[in-house]
Legacy VTK file of the C-alpha trace (Angstrom):
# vtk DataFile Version 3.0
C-alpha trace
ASCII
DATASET POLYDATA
POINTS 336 float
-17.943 -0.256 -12.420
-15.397 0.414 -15.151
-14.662 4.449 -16.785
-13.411 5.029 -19.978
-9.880 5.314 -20.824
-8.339 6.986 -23.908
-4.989 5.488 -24.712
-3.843 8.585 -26.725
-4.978 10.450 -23.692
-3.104 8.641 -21.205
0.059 8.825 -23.668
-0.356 12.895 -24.031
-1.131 13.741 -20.111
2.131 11.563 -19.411
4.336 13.078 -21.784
3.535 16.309 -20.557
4.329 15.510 -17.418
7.729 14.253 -18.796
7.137 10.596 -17.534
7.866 7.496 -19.257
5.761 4.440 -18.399
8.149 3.325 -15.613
8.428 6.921 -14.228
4.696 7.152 -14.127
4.149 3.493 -12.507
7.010 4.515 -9.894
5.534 7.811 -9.385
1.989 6.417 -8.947
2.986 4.503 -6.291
5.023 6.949 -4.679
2.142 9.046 -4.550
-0.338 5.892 -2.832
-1.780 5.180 -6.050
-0.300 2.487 -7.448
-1.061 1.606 -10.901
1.374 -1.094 -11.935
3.597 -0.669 -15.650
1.974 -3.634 -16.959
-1.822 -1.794 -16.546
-0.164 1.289 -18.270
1.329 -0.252 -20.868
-2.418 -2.901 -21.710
-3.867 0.588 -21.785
-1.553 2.339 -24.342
-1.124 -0.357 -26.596
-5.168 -0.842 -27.018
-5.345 0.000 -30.694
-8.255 -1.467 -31.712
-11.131 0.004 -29.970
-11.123 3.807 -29.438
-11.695 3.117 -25.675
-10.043 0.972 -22.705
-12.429 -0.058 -20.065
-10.486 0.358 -16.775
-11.439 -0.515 -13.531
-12.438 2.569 -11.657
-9.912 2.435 -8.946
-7.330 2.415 -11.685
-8.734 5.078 -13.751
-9.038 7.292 -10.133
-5.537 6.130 -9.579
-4.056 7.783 -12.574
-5.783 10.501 -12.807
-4.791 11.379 -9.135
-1.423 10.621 -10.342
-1.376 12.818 -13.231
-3.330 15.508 -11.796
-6.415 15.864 -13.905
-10.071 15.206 -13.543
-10.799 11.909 -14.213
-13.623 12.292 -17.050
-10.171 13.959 -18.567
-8.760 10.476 -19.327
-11.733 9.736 -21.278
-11.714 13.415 -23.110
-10.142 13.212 -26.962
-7.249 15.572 -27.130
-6.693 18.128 -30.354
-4.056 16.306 -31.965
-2.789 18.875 -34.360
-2.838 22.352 -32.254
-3.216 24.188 -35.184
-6.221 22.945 -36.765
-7.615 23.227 -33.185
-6.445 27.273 -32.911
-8.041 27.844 -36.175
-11.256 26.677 -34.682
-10.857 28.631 -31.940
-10.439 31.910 -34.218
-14.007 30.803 -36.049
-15.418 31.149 -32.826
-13.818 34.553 -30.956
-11.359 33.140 -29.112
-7.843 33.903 -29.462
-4.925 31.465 -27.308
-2.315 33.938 -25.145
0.935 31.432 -24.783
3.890 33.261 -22.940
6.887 32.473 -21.383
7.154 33.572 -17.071
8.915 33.474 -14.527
8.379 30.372 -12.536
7.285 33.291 -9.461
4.803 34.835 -11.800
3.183 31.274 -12.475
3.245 30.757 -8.764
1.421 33.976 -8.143
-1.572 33.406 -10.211
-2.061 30.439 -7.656
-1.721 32.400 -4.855
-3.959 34.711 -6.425
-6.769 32.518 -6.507
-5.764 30.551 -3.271
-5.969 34.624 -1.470
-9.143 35.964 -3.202
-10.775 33.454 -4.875
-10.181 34.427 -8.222
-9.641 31.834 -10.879
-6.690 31.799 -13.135
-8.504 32.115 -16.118
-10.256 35.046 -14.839
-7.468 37.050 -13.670
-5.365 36.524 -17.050
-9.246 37.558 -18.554
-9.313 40.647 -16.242
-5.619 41.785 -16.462
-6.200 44.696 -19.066
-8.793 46.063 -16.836
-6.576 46.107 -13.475
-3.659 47.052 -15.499
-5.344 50.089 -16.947
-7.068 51.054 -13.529
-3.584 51.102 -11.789
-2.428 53.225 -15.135
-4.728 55.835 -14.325
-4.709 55.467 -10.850
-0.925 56.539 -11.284
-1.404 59.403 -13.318
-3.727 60.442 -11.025
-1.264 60.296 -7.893
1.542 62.210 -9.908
-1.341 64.947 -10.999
-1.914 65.192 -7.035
1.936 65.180 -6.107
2.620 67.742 -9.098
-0.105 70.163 -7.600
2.065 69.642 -4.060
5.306 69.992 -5.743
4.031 73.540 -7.192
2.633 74.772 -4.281
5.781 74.190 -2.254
8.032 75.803 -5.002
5.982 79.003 -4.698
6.165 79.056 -1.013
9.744 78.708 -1.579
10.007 81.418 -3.790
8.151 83.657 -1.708
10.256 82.981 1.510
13.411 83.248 0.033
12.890 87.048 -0.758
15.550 88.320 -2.656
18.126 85.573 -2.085
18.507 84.497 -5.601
19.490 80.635 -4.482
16.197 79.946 -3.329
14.187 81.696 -6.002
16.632 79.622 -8.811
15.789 76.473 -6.889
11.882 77.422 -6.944
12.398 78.352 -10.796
14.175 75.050 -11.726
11.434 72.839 -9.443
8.677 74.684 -11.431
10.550 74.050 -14.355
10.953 70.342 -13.961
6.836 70.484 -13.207
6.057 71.504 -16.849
7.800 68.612 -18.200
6.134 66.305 -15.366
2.945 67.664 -16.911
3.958 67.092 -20.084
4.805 63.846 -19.326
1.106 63.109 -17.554
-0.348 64.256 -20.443
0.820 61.754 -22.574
0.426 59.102 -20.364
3.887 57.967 -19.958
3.120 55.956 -17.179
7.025 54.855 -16.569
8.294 58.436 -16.901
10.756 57.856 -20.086
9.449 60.787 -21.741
11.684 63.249 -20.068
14.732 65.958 -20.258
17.819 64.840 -21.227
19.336 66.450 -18.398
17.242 64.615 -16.444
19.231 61.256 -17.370
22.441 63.247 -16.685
21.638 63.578 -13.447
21.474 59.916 -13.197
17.628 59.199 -13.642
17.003 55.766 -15.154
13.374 54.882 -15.437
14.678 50.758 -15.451
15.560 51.202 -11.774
13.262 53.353 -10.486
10.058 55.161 -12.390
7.401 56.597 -11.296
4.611 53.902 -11.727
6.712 51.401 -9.737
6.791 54.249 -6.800
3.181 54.347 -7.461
2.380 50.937 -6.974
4.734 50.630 -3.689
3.362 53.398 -2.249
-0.365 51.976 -2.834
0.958 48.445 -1.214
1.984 50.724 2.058
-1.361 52.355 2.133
-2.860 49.017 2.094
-0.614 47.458 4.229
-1.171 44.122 3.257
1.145 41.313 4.400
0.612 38.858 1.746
1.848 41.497 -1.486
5.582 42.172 -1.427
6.963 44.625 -3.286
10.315 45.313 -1.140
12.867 47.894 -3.307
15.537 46.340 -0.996
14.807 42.409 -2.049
13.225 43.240 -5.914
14.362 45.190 -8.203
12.467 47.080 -10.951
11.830 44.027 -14.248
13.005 44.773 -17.554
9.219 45.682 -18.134
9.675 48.240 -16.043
7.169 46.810 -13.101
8.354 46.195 -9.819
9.604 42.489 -8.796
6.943 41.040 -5.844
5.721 38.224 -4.441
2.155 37.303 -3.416
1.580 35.085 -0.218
4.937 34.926 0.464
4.174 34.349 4.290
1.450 31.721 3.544
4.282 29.764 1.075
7.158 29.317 3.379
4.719 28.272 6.637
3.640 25.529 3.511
6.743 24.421 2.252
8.867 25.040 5.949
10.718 27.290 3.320
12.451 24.326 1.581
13.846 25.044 -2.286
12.268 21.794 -3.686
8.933 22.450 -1.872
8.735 25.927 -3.345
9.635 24.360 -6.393
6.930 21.852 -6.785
4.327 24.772 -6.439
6.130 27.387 -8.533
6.395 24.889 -11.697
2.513 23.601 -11.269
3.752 20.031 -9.974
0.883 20.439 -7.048
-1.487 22.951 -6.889
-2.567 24.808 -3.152
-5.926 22.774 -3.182
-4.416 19.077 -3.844
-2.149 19.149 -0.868
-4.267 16.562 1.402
-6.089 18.362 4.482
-4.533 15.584 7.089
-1.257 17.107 5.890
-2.230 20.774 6.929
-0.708 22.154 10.050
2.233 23.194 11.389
2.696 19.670 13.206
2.299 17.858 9.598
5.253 20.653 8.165
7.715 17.189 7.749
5.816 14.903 6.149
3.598 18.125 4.051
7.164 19.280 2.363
8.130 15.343 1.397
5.346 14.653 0.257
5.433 18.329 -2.087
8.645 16.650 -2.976
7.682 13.324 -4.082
5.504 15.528 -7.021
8.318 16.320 -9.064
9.416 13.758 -11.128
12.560 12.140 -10.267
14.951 13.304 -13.435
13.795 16.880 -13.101
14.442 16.941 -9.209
18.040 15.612 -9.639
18.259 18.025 -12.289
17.240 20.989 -10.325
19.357 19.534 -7.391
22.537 19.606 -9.826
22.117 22.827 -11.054
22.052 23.874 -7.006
24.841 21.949 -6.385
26.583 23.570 -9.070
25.991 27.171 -8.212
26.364 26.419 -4.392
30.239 25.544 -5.632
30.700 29.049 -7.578
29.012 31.306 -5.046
29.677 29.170 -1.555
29.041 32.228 0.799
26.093 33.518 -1.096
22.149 32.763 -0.534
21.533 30.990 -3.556
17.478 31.684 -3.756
18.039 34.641 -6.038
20.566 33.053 -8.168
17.944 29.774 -8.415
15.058 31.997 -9.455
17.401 33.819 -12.003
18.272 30.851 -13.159
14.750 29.596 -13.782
14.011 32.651 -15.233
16.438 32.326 -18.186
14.876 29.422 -18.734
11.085 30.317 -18.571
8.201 28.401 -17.032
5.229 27.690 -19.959
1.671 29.049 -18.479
-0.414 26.916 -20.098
-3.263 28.542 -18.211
LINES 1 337
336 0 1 2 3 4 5 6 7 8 9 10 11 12 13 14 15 16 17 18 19 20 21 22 23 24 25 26 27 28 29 30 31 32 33 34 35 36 37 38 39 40 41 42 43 44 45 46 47 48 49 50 51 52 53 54 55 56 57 58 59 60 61 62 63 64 65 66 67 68 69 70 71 72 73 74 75 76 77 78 79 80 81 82 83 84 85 86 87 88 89 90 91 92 93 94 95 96 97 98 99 100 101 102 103 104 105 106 107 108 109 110 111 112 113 114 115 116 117 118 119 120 121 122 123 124 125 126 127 128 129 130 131 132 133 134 135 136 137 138 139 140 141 142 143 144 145 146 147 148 149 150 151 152 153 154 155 156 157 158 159 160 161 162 163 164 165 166 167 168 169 170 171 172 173 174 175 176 177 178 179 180 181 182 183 184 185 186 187 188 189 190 191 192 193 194 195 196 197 198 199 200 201 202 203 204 205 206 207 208 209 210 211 212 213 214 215 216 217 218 219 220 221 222 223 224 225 226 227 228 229 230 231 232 233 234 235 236 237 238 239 240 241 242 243 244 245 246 247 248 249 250 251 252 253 254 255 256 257 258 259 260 261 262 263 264 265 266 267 268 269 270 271 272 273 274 275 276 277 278 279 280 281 282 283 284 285 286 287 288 289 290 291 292 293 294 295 296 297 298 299 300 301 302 303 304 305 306 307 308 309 310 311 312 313 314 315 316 317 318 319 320 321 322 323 324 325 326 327 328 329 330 331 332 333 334 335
């Protein structure tokens, strides 16, 4: 049986994986699917027919190679992006392209590895969480503000005429009005406050009051596989908390190695295409080479040299942060 091959597909899938026709041949039969550069190169050059008829071991070959479906091979591509976003408009549907952190990309896997949740879904359904945790955080400062109010009053009232405590009641209910204020207008990340209040060395970017929201709701739930540790993250320029999802779940994967992590972080592998005879902790060796052997060869050196690099400026310091810092200057494309 032979499947259709696209030529102009095989060329686009390749170049976005950054390969040239040797690179993909070599990595094809790193990977146990050896398609030779000869068979790639028949199939890109076919110009005149808009097909090549491949054999279907080779067709399975480089699909499993580049990653895709393959029916995808056989797919026509949009070759001008714009004419194919101004179709997209005609019918509703708008294309979201932003720059993350390679972690954020990463977590949208784990995401759907945890719940079950598909990428698409969750970028589909991230207005609705984010405004339920909005509220849900107004909510638990209205709550907390009642408390706060309660306590200054029973302050007030035990201090009897010792002016210290009734000043420190006043000032507390003082600093509730502008809290309330400050609910009212939803200012989820408390910027909307006193100026005093920034004297006295407030700064919303390193700590505000939806971030303390959203830690206190992960220690309620207690769940091992959401991070959000003030001692490891700090608070994003966003103003949301750094985290990690499945952070437990990655490093029994990967046997915590950098290039490992890295493979899944940039999309090189996702959870489901790591082979189940490679699952286990027994199969940790051979799992984490073979996460390895995704990432093509000129970016791995590159990522390598860049480690090398920093592990010369900083030699007594864990370089993991410093890595993902790095990465994040650079941005990771979600193409999801």
């Amino acid at each position: 049986m032979k499947l259709k091959i696209r030529p102009d597909t095989l060329r686009m899938l390749r170049n976005r994986k950054n390969l040239s026709q040797e690179a993909l041949a070599k990595r094809s039969e790193k990977m146990r699917q050896k398609v030779g550069i000869a068979t790639i190169k028949r199939i890109e050059a076919r110009t005149e027919t808009e097909f090549y008829m491949a054999r279907e071991e080779v067709a399975n070959r480089l699909a499993k190679t580049l990653g895709v479906e393959v029916d995808e091979l056989a797919k026509k591509q949009p070759v001008n992006e714009l004419d194919r976003a101004k179709k997209l408009r005609k019918l509703g549907m708008r294309q979201l392209r932003v720059t993350v952190d390679e972690n954020v990309s990463l977590a949208f896997r784990m995401v759907e590895q945890l719940y079950g949740i598909p990428i698409r879904a969750q970028i589909e359904m991230a207005p609705l969480f984010t405004a339920l945790l909005a509220e849900g955080s107004l909510a638990w400062r209205r709550k907390r503000l009642a408390e706060i109010r309660q306590k200054a009053e029973e302050l007030s009232a035990l201090g009897g005429g010792n002016f210290s405590f009734a000043w420190t009641a006043e000032r507390a209910l003082e600093a509730a009005h502008g809290e309330e204020d400050s609910i009212r207008k939803r200012d989820v990340f408390g910027r909307d406050v006193d100026e005093d209040t920034y004297d006295l060395g407030y700064d919303p970017d390193q700590n505000n009051p939806f971030a303390d929201y959203l830690k206190e709701l992960k220690r309620e739930l207690g769940n091992a596989d959401i991070t959000i540790d003030p001692d490891a993250f700090g608070i994003g320029p966003s103003g949301f908390p750094d985290y990690r999802i499945g952070a437990k779940m990655l490093e029994e994967l990967t046997g915590d190695d950098p290039d490992a992590k890295y493979a899944l972080a940039c999309g090189h592998v996702r959870l489901g295409d790591i082979p189940e005879e490679l699952m286990g902790e027994e199969k940790t060796r051979q799992r984490v080479e073979w996460l390895k052997s995704r990432i093509p060869e000129e970016e791995l050196a590159d990522l390598r040299a860049r480690r090398a690099e920093l592990d010369e400026l900083f030699p007594n310091i864990d370089l993991t942060n410093l890595m993902a810092d790095a990465n994040k200057s650079e941005g990771s494309q979600d193409d999801t």
